[in-house]
C-alpha positions, 0 to 999 in steps of 0.5 A: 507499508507499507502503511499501511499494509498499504495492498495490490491502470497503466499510467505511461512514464512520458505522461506521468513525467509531463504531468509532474513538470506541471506541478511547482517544487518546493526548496531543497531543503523543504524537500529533504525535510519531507523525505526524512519525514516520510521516511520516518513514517516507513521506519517507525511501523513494525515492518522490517526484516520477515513478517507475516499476517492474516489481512481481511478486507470488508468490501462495501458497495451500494446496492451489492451485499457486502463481501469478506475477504481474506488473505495471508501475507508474507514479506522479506522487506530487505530483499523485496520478496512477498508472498501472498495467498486468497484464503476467502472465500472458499471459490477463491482458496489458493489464489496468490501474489508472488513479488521477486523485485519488479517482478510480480506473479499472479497465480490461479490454482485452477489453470495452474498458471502464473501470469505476469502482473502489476503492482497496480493490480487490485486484491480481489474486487477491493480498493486495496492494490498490491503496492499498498501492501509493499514498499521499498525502502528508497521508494519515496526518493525514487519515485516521487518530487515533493510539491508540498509542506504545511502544518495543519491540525486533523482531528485532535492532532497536529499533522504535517501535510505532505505532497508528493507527485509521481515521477515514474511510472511505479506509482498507482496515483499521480498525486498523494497527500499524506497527513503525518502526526507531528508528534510520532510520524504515523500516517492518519489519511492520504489522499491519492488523485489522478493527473486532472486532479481529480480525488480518486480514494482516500485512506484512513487509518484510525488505529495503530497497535504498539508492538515490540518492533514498532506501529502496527495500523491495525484498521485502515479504511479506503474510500472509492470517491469516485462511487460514493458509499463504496469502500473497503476496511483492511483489518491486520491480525495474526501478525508475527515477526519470525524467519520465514524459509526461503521456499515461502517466496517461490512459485513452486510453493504456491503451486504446492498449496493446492 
C-alpha cells in the first residue's frame, strides 16, 4: 500500500516506454538509494502477510452532494490475492473486486457476472484506483526508472523528494513524485502526472496509526487537479491482521454474499 491503501485510461506500453526515454536518469547508485528508499516506505506499513479493513471514501464534487462510500478489503500480500466487497451504499451492496496475480475480476451481483478488468479501474465514482490499494513487492524496481533524488523540507519534516517515471504499461501515472519523511520512511504526499507533464492528482497523507505490526495511514486525502474542488478522503478502520481462509479469495465467495 500500498500507501497507502493506495485503491483501484489505458496507457500503451510502446508510448509509456517512448515517454520514459525522454526523461534523464539519475546514477546507479542514486537509483539504488531511491529504491531502497521506497522500498522502506512499503516495508515500514502494517501491511504484510493477510489483513483486512473497513475503507470509507468521502467523494467531493462541486456542485453534487457529497456521497460516502464503503468497502471491506482483503489482501494475502505474499501471494497478490485481494478481495474486495461495496458495502455502501445499499444500491451498491455485493459489488466486488477479485486480484488473482494480474488478474483482476469485476463482479456486479445484480447480473451475476464477472468482467475482466483493470488495476487502473476506479472505486465507484472516487479518485481511488484499484492499484492504490495493492502492490507487489518488487513493483517499484519493476515498473518504474528513478529520474529524481533531493532534499527538501514539506511542513515541519525534512523529506527526501522521489521521482519515478513509468517503464510499463502497469502504472496508472507516467510520472509520481513521492515526499518521504527522512526520519521514518512514511509517505507525506505524491504527486501523480500524465505524459505531457500535466499534474493530474495529488495525494495527502496527514495521519498514520502505530500498530504492533507497523504504520497504518489512517486518512488519505486525494485531489482531482484537473477539476478544482474535487476530492476524495480515504479513511482505514476495523483493521486486523489474522489468517483469512482461502475461500475469501474466490469468485464463488463473492457470488456467495448475495
Amino acid at each position: 500500500m500500498k500507501r497507502t491503501f493506495k485503491f483501484i485510461s489505458s496507457i500503451i506500453a510502446a508510448a509509456v516506454l517512448c515517454v520514459s526515454a525522454g526523461f534523464a536518469q539519475v546514477s546507479s547508485s542514486v537509483a539504488e538509494q531511491a529504491y531502497k528508499l521506497m522500498e522502506s516506505t512499503d516495508d515500514v506499513l502494517a501491511y504484510h502477510g493477510d489483513y483486512s479493513a473497513t475503507i470509507t471514501l468521502q467523494i467531493q464534487k462541486p456542485g453534487k452532494p457529497d456521497k460516502t462510500l464503503k468497502y471491506k478489503i482483503y489482501e494475502r500480500t505474499d501471494k497478490d490475492l485481494m478481495t474486495i466487497v461495496q458495502l455502501f451504499p445499499e444500491a451498491d451492496k455485493g459489488v466486488g473486486y477479485l486480484r488473482d496475480g494480474d488478474n483482476i475480476w469485476s463482479y456486479d451481483p445484480i447480473s451475476r457476472k464477472f468482467t475482466h478488468s483493470s488495476l487502473k479501474d476506479a472505486l465507484g465514482d472516487s479518485d481511488v484506483n484499484i492499484d492504490d490499494v495493492n502492490q507487489s513487492d518488487t513493483h517499484w524496481r519493476d515498473n518504474y526508472t528513478v529520474t529524481g533524488f533531493k532534499e527538501e523540507v514539506l511542513g515541519k519534516y525534512p523529506v527526501y523528494v522521489v521521482t519515478l517515471t513509468a517503464k510499463t504499461s502497469k502504472p496508472t501515472y507516467n510520472k509520481s513524485v513521492y515526499y518521504i519523511r527522512k526520519d521514518v520512511p512514511l509517505t507525506l504526499k505524491e504527486e501523480d502526472f500524465s505524459g505531457s507533464g500535466r499534474l493530474m492528482r495529488t495525494i495527502l497523507l496527514p495521519k498514520y496509526t502505530k500498530v504492533p505490526a507497523g504504520y497504518v495511514p489512517t486518512q488519505i486525502i486525494l485531489k482531482d487537479e484537473l477539476n478544482p474542488g474535487e476530492n476524495t478522503q480515504q479513511n482505514i478502520s476495523d483493521l486486523t491482521f489474522d489468517a483469512l481462509p482461502n475461500k475469501i479469495f474466490t469468485k464463488a465467495y463473492l457470488e456467495g454474499l448475495n
